[in-house]
C-alpha positions in Angstrom: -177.0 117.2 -142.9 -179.8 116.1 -145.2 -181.7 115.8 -142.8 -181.6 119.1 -141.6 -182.0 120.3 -145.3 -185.1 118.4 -145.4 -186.9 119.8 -142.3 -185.6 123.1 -143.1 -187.4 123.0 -146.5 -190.3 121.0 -145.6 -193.2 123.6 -145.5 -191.8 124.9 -148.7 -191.3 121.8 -150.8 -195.5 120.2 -149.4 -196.8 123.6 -150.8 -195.2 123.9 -154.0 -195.9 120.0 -154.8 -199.2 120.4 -153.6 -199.3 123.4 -155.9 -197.5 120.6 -159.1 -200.6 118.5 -158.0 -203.7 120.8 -158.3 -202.2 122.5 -161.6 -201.7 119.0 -162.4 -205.8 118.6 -161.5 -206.8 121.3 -163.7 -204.8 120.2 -166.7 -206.5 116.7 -166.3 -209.9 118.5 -165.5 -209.6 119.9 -169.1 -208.6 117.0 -171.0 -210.1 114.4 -169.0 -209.3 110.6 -170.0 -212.8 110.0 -168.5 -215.0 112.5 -170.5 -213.2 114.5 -172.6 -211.2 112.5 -174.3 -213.8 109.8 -174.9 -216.1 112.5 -176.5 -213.2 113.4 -179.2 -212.8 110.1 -180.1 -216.6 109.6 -180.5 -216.5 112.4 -183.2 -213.9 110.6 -184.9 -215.1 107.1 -184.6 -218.2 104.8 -183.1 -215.7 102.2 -182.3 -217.0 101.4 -178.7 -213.1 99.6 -178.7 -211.2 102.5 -178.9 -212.9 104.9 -176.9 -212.9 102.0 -174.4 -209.4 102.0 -174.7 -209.1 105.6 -173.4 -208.9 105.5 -169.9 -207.2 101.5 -170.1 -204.2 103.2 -171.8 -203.8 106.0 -169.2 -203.8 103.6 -166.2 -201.8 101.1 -168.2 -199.2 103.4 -169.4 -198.9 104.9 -165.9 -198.1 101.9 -164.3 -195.9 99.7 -166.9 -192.9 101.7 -167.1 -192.1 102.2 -163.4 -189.4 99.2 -163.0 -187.5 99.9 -166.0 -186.9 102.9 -164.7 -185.6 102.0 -161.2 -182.2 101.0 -162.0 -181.1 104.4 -162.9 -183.1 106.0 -160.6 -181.1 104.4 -158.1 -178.3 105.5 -159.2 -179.3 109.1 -158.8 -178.0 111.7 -155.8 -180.7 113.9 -156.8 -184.0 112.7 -158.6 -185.6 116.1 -159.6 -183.5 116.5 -162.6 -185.0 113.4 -164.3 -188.2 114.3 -163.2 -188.4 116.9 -164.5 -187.0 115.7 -168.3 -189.3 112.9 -168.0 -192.4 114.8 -167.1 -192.3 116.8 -170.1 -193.5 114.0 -171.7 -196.4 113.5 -169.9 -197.4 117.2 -170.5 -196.5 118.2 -174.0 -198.7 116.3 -175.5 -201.9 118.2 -174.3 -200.9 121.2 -176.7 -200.5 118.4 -179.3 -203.7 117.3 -178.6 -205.1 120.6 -178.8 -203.3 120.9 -182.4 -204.5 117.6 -184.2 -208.0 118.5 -182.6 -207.7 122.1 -184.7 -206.4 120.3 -187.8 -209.0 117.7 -187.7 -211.2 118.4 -190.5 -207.7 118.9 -192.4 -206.4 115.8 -191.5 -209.2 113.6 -191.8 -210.4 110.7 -189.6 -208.3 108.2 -189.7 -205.1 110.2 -189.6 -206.7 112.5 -186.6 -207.4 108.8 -184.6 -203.8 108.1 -185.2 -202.6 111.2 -184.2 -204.8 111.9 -181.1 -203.8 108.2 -180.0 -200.0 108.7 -180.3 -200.4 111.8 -177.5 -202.4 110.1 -175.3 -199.8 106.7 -175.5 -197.0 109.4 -175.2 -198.7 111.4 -172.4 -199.3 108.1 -170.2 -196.1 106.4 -170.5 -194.7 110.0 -170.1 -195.9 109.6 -166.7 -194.5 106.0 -166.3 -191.6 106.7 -167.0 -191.7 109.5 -164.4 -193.6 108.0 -161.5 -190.2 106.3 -159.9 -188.4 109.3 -159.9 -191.0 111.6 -158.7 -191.9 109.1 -155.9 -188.8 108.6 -154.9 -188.2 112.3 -154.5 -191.2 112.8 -152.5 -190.4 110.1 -150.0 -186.8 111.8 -149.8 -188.2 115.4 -149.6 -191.1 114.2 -147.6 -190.5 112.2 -143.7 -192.2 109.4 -143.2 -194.6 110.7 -140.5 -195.9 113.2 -143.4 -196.1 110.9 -146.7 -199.5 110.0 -146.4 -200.6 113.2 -145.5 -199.2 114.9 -148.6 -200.1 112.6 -150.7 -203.6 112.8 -149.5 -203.8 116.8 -149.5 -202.5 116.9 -153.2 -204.7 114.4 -154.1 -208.0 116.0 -152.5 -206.6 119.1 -154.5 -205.8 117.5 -157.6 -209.5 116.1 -157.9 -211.1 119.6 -156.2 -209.8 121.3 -159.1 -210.1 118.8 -161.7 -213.9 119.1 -160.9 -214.0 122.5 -161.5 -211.8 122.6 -164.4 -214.1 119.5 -166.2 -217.1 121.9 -165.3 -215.4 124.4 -167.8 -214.6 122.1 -170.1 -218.4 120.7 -170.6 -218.9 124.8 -171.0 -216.5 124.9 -173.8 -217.4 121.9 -175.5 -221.3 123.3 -175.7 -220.5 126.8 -176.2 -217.8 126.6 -179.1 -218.0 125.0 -182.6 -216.1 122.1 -183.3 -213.2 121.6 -183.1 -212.6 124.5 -182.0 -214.5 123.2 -178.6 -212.0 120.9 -178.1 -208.6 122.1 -179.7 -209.7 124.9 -176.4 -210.0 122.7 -173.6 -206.8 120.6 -175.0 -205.3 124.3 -175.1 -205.9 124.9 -171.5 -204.5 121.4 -170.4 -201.3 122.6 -171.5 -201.2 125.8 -169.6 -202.0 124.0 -166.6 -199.5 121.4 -167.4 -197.1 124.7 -167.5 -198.0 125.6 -164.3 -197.5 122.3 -162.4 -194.3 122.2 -163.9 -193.2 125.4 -162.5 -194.2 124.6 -159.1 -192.7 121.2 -159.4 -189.6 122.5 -160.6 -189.0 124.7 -157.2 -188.5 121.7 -155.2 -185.6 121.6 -153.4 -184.2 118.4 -152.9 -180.6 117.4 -151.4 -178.0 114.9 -152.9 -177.4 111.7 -151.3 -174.5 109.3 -150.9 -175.1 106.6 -153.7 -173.5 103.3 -153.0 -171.0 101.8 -154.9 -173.1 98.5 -156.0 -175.9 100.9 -157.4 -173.7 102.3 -159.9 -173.3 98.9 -162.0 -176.0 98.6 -164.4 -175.7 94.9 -164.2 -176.9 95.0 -160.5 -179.8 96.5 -161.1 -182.1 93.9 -162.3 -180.2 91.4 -160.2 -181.4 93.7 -157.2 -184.8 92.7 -158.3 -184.6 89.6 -158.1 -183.2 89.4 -155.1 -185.4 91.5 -153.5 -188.2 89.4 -154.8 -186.2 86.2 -153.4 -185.9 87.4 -150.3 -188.9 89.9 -149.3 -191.8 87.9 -148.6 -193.5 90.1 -147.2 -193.1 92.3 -150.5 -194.7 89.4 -152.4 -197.5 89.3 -149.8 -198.0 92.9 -151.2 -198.2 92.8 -154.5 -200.5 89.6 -154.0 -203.1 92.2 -152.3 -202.0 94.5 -155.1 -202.9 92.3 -157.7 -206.2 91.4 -155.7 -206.9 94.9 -155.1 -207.5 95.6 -159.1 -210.1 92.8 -159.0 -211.8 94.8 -155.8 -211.7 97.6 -157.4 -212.9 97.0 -160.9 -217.0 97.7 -159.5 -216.6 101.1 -159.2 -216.4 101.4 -163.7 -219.7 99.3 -163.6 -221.6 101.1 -160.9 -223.1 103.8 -162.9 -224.0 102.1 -166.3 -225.8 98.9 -163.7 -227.7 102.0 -161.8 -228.8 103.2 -165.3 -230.3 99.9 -167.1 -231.4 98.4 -163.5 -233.3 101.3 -162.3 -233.4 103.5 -165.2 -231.6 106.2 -163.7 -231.2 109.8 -166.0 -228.2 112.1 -167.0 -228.7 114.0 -163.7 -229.1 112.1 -161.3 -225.9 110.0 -162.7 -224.1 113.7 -162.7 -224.9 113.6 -158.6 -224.1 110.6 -158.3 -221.1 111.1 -159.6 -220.6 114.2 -157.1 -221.0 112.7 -154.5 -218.3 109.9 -155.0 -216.1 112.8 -155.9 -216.6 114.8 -152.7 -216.2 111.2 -150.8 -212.9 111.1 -152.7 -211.7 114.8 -152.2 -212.8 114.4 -148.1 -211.0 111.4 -147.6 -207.5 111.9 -149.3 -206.4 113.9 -146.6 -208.1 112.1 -144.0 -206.6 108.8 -144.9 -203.2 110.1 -145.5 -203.0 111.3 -141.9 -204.9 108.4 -140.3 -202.3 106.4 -142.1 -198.9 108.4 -140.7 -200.3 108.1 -137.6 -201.3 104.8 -136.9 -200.8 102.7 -140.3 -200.8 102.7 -144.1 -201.7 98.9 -143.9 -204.9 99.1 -141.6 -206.5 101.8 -144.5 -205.6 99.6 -147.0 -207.4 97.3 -144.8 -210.3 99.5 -144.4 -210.6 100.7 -147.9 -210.8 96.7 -149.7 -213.7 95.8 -146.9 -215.3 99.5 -147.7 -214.8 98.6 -151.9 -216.5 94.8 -150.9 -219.4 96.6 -148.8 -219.9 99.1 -152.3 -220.6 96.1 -154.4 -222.4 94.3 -152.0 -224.8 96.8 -151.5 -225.1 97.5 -155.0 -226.0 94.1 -155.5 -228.7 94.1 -153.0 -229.9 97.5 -153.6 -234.1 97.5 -153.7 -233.9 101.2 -155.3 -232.0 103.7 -156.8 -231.9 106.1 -153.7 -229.0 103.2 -152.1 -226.6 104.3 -155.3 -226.2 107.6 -153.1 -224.3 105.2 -150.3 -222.7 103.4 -152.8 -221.5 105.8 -154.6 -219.8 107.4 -151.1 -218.4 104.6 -150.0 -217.1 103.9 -153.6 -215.7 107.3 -153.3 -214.0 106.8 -149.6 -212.3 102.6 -151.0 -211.1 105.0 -154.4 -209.0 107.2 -152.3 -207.3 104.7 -150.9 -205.9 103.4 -154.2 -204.1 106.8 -154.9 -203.3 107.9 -151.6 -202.5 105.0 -149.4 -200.9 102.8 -151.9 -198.1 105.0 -152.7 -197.7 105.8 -148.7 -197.8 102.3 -147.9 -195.4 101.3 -151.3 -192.3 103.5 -150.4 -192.6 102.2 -146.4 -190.7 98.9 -148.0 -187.0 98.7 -148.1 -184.3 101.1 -147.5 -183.4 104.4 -149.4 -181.1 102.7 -152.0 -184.2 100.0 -152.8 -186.9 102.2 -152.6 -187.1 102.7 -156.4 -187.2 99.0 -157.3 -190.0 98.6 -155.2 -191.7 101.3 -156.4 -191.2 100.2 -159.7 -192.1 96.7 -159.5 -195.3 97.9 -157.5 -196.4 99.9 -160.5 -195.0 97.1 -163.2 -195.8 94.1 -162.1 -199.5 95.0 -160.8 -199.8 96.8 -164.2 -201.3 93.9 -166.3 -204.0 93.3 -163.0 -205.2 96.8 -163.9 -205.8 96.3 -167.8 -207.1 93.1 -166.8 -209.5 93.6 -164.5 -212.2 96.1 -166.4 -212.1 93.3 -169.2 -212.7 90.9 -166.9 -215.8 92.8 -165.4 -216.9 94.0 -168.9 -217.1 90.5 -170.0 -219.1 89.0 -166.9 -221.5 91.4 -167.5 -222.5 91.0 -171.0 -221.8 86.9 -171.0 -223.1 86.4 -167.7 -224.7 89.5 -165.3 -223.9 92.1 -163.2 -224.6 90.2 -160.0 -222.1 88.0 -161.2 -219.2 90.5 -161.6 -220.3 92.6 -158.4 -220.3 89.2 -156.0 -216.6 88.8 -157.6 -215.2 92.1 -157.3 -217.3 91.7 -153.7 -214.7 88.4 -152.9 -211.7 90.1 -154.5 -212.0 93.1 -152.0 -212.8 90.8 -149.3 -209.9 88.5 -150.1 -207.3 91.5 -150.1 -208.3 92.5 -146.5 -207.2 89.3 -146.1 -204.3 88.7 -147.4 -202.9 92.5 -146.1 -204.2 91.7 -142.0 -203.0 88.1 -141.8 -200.4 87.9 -144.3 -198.6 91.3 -144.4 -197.0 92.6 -141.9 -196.2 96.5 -141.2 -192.5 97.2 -142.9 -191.5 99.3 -140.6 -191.9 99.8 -137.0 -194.4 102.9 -137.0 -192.7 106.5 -136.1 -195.7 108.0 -134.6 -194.9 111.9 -133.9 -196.4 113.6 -131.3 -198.7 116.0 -131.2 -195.9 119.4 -131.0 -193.6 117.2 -133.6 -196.6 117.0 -136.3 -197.3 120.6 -135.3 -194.1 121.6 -136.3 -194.1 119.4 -139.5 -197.2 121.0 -140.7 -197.3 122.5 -143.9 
């Protein structure tokens, strides 16, 4: 019967998330942790530390919360009711954004920095304390033929949209007086934080059977531990996890090395950084659907050698024209992060586990994350940039490693065929 429910809704619950994801975009287009942000900050503050901070917090507060969640979660027939209480709390804080950055001047500095940095801690462990739930849901909602596929499509719109919507930002931020400028852009955040979570909220979603043993609070963290215990192969994954961070971390260092090595300007950076996000926005969908049909593991696979060739080439680049390949295939190994972690994470377990590994996929890889860009940041400035590039270079290589010898696929893979994906299409 849920089954049926499922397939019967299917085209309606990919559009309206994919809907949730590029309102989501636009919202994070406007208020961008990466630009936007940063530049409030710097009006309040030349504390290289705590705009530094900015995007650290978001990724941080994103990915803490998720075990402490999983207990209850599991212990839910439907998730979309706590996803969508949680969720507010990821979005509300863009209109309080947008009303400390009006008050401002009122305020004064130093209550303004506290202020703006209470949204943006609420806003990212908002989403922690969401992302079980909501990825729980979407596997439920969502067969596993199609996961990878979603995930990809409302990723490559999520960041097609956030491109568009940072354009208008820059606009605003030039064309208004501050802080008017921003208190603006932080106002349209919200109303595309409004939108997203009208389309999320018409997701239908089924209940399901909930064991007896999920109920007990007491079980839950015991459930942890014995899936750790027991799931080696798990462990294997959160290794590569863990790794993968390390892999990863080149891609914050790739434009600011381009810059002081080979004296590269504002506008050639901004195509730069174009062209790492079409890469991105191409290759979400691509990799999803590569991944439901033959396997989230061999992308993974593919994106840690394609994050090791980035840095590599970067290291050995002879002039700045190589920054365009680097940059691409930067782009391509930073898709796989969003889209084929989450498709590969939820392949573990069954049903009734499947929050608890999300969660401690999120949580216990969490600390790698903050780690990592303070790792790099420090070999550069105490050592080089050949130095951090040749280890983030090993790091990538090592978790291709670790996730072709050591990890094996979950699941045996449910290939559909070519009239079964038709019909699954969105």
């Amino acid at each position: 019967m849920e089954q049926s429910y499922i397939q019967k809704h299917l085209r309606f619950n990919f559009t309206v998330n994919v809907l949730d994801g590029a309102f989501f975009g636009v919202g994070l287009g406007f208020a961008s942790y990466v630009t936007v942000l940063p530049l409030f900050i710097n009006t309040l503050t030349d504390s290289t530390i705590l705009i530094g901070l900015v995007p650290a917090l978001h990724t941080v507060g994103f990915l803490l919360p998720q075990l402490f969640t999983a207990g209850r979660v599991a212990r839910l027939p439907r998730y979309k009711p706590m996803v969508l209480w949680m969720t507010l709390h990821e979005r509300w804080p863009f209109l309080g954004l947008a009303i400390v950055a009006l008050l401002a001047p009122t305020l004064g500095t130093e209550i303004t920095l506290f202020f703006t940095f209470a949204m943006i801690l609420t806003q990212s462990f908002g989403g922690g304390f969401t992302a079980t739930a909501w990825q729980s849901m979407i596997s439920k909602i969502m067969p596993a033929g199609r996961r990878g596929t979603f995930f990809g499509i409302q990723g490559a719109a999520a960041n097609l949209v956030s491109g568009f919507s940072s354009i208008l930002a820059g606009i605003i931020l030039v064309s208004f007086a501050y802080p008017g400028n921003y208190a603006l852009s932080f106002f349209l955040a919200a109303v595309g934080m409004v939108f997203s979570f009208i389309s999320l909220g018409l997701t239908r979603e089924p209940e399901r059977p909930v064991a007896a043993e999920s109920i007990s609070r007491n079980h839950s963290w015991a459930n942890v531990r014995t899936i750790l215990a027991r799931d080696f192969n798990f462990r294997w994954y959160l290794i590569a996890r863990l790794l993968g961070h390390f892999g990863w971390m080149a891609l914050g260092f790739f434009t600011i090395y381009a810059v002081r090595a080979f004296d590269m300007d504002a506008q050639t950076a901004g195509f730069m950084t174009g062209v790492m996000l079409f890469a991105n926005t191409a290759a979400n969908p691509l990799l999803g659907w590569v991944g439901d049909t033959l396997s989230h593991r061999r992308v993974f696979i593919m994106g840690a050698l394609l994050m090791g060739l980035a840095s590599i080439i970067a290291l050995a680049a002879p002039q700045l024209e190589w920054f365009y390949l680097v940059f691409a295939i930067g782009g391509l190994g930073n898709a796989v992060m969003w889209t084929t972690a989450m498709s590969f994470t939820v392949e573990f377990g069954t049903e009734e586990e499947r929050p608890y590994y999300i969660g401690m996929s999120g949580t216990l890889t969490g600390p790698a994350a903050l780690a990592a860009p303070i790792i790099g940041g420090w070999l550069v400035d105490a050592v080089n940039f050949q130095t951090m590039f040749i280890l983030a270079a090993a790091t990538a290589f090592l978790t291709a490693f670790v996730l072709q010898f050591l990890v094996r696929e979950p699941r045996p893979r449910q290939r559909l065929s070519p009239v079964q994906m038709a019909e699954a299409a969105p």
